[in-house]
C-alpha positions in Angstrom: -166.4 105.9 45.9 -166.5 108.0 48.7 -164.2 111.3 49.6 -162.7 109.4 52.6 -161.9 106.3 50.6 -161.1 108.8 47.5 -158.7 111.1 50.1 -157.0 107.1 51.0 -155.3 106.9 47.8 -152.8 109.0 45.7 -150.8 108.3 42.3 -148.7 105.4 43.7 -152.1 103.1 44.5 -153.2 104.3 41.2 -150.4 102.8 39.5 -150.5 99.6 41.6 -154.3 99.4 40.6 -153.2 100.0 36.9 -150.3 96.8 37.2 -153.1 94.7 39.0 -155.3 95.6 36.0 -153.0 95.0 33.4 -152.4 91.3 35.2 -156.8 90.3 34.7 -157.8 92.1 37.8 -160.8 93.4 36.5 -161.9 90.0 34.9 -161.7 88.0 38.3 -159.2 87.3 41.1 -155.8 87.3 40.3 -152.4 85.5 42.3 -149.8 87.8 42.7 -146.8 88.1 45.6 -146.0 91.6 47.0 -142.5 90.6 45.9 -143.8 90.2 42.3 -145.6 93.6 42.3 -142.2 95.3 44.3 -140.7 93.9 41.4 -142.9 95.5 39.1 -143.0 99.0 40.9 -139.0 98.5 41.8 -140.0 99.2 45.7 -139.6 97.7 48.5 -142.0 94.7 49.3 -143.0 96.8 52.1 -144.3 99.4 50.2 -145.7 97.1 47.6 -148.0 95.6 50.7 -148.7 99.1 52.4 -150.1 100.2 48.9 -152.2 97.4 48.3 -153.3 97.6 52.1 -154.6 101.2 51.5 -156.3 100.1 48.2 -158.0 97.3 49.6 -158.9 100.0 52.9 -160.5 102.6 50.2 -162.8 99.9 48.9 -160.9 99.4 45.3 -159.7 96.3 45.5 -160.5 92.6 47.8 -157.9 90.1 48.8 -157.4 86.9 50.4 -153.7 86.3 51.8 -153.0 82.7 51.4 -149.6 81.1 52.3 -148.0 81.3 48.9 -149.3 85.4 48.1 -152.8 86.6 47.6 -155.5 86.7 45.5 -157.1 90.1 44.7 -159.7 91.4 42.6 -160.7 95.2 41.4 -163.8 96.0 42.8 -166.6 98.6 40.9 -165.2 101.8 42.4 -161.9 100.6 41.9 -163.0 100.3 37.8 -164.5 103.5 38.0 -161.1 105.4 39.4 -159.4 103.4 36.5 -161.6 105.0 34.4 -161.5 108.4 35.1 -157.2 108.1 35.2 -158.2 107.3 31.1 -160.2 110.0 30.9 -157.7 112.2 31.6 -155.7 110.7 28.9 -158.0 110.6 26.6 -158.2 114.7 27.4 -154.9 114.9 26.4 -154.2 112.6 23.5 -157.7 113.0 21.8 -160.0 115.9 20.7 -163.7 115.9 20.7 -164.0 113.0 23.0 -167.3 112.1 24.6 -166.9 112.5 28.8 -168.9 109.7 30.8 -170.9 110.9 33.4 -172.3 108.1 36.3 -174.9 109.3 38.7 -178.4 108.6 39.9 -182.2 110.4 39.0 -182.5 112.6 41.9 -186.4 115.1 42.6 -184.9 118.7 41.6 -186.6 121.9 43.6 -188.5 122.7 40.6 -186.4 125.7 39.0 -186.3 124.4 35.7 -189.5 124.0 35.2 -189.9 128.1 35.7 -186.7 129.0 33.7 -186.8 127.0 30.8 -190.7 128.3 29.7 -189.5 131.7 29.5 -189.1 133.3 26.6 -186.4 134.6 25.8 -184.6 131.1 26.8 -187.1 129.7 24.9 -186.1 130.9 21.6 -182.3 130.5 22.0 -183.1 126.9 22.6 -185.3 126.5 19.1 -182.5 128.2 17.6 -179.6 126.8 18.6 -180.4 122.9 19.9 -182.9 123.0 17.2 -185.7 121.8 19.4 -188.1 123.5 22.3 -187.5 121.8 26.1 -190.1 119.6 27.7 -190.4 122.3 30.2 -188.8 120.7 33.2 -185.1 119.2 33.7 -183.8 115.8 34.2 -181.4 115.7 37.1 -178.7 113.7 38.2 -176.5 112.8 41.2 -173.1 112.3 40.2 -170.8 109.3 41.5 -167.6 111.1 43.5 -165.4 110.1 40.7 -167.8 111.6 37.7 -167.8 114.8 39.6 -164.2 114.8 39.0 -164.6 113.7 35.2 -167.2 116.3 35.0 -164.1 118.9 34.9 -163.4 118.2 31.6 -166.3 119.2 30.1 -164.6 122.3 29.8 -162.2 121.6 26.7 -165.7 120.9 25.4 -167.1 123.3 22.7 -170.3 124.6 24.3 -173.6 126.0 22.6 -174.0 129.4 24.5 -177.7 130.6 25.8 -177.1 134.5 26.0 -178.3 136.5 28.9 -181.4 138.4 28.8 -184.0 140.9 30.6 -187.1 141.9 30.6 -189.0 144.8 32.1 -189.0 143.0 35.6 -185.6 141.3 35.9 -182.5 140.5 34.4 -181.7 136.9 33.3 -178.2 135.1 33.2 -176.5 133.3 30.8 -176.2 129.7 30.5 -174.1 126.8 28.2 -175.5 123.7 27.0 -173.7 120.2 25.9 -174.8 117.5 23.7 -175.5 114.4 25.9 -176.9 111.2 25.3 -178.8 109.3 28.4 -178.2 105.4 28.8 -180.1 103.6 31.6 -179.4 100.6 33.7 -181.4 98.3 31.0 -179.5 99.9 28.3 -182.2 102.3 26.5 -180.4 105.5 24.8 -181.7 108.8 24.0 -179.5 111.0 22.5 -181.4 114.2 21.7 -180.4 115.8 25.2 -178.4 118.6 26.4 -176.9 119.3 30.0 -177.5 122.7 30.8 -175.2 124.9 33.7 -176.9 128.3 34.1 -174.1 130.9 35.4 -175.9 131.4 38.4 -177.5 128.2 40.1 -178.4 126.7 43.6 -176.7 123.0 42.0 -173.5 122.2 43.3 -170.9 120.7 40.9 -172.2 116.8 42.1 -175.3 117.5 40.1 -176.2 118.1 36.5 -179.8 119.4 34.8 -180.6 117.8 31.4 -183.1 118.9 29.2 -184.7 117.0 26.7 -187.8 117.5 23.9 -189.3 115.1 26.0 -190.0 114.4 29.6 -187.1 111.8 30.0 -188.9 110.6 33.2 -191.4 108.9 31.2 -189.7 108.4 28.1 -187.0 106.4 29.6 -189.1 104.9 32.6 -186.8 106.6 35.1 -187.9 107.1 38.8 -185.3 108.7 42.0 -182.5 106.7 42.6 -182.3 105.0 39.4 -178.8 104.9 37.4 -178.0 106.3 34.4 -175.0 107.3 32.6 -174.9 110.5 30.9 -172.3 110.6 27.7 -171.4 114.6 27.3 -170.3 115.5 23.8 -169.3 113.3 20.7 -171.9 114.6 18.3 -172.4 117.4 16.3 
């Protein structure tokens, strides 16, 4: 989804995509009358059809206005903004949930390589993830509405990596995540971690996983490829 369609739609499409959800809109198209969803929503069937307008403009739902009503259908990117309204929830009503993460392999500019050989990382990372880091990191292109999800990796327990120096330079601190990787064809691996030093040239629509493997070649991954990333949910 992208900002501008993201920017089209507030909490009142939002609840509209919920209704047209709750009535099989993610399992095909579905009939319904404006006056039937102003019914639902107790507005106006003005407002019923401006809202589905400005979904259908942001790319989360498709409809075909017949003479008796219309026939819509949730589209991906509308599923994926349902989802990450129950993520939220589930941030609220649950503890230790896992957070799902949607992006694409993307070629990273080679810092983790450099930084995850080094020493003192090194043994923090034996220690505490209980296994040493193909030295290099997985990374990943988040979906607009993942990079919002991402947020609530932070009622997330983290496993800290402590800062550090040597006689040259000082190091900074990171935190690592449990994650498990799933591809397109379904492969899992599940021995992963997302890593976010403190200080880092990523922006917050990216993520670095490391892995005791090269998960490149483990999971037959090449740029551009999708892959879901499930943060948390395991000890």
């Amino acid at each position: 989804m992208s900002v501008s369609a993201e920017s089209a739609v507030g909490h009142d499409e939002l609840a509209v995509l919920k209704l047209l959800a709750l009535e099989g809109g993610l399992e095909g198209d579905v009939k319904i009358s404006c006056s039937h969803l102003a019914d639902r929503l107790e507005a106006s069937n003005q407002t019923a059809s401006r809202r589905l307008q400005r979904l259908e403009s942001a790319g989360l739902l498709e409809r075909d206005t017949v003479s008796d009503g219309q026939w819509v259908a949730i589209t991906d990117d509308g599923e994926h903004a349902l989802h990450a309204e129950y993520e939220d929830y589930r941030r609220i009503f649950e503890t230790d949930s896992e957070i799902e993460l949607d992006g694409t392999v993307t070629s990273g500019m080679g810092e983790g390589r450099h930084y995850i050989s080094l020493p003192g990382y090194q043994r923090q990372f034996e220690e505490r993830l209980g296994y040493e880091p193909f030295p290099g990191t997985l990374n990943v292109d988040l979906r607009d509405d993942s990079v919002r999800r991402r947020g609530a990796m932070s009622s997330l327990e983290p496993v800290p990596i402590d800062g550090w120096e040597d006689d040259d330079r000082t190091y900074g601190p990171a935190v690592c995540h449990p994650a498990t990787i799933e591809t397109a064809d379904g492969q899992r691996y599940e021995t992963a971690h997302i890593i976010a030093p403190e200080r880092t040239h990523h922006d917050e629509d990216q993520l670095e996983v490391i892995a005791p493997d090269k998960l490149r070649e483990e999971l037959g991954l090449e740029d551009d490829d999708h892959v879901v990333v499930y943060v948390g949910g395991r000890e």
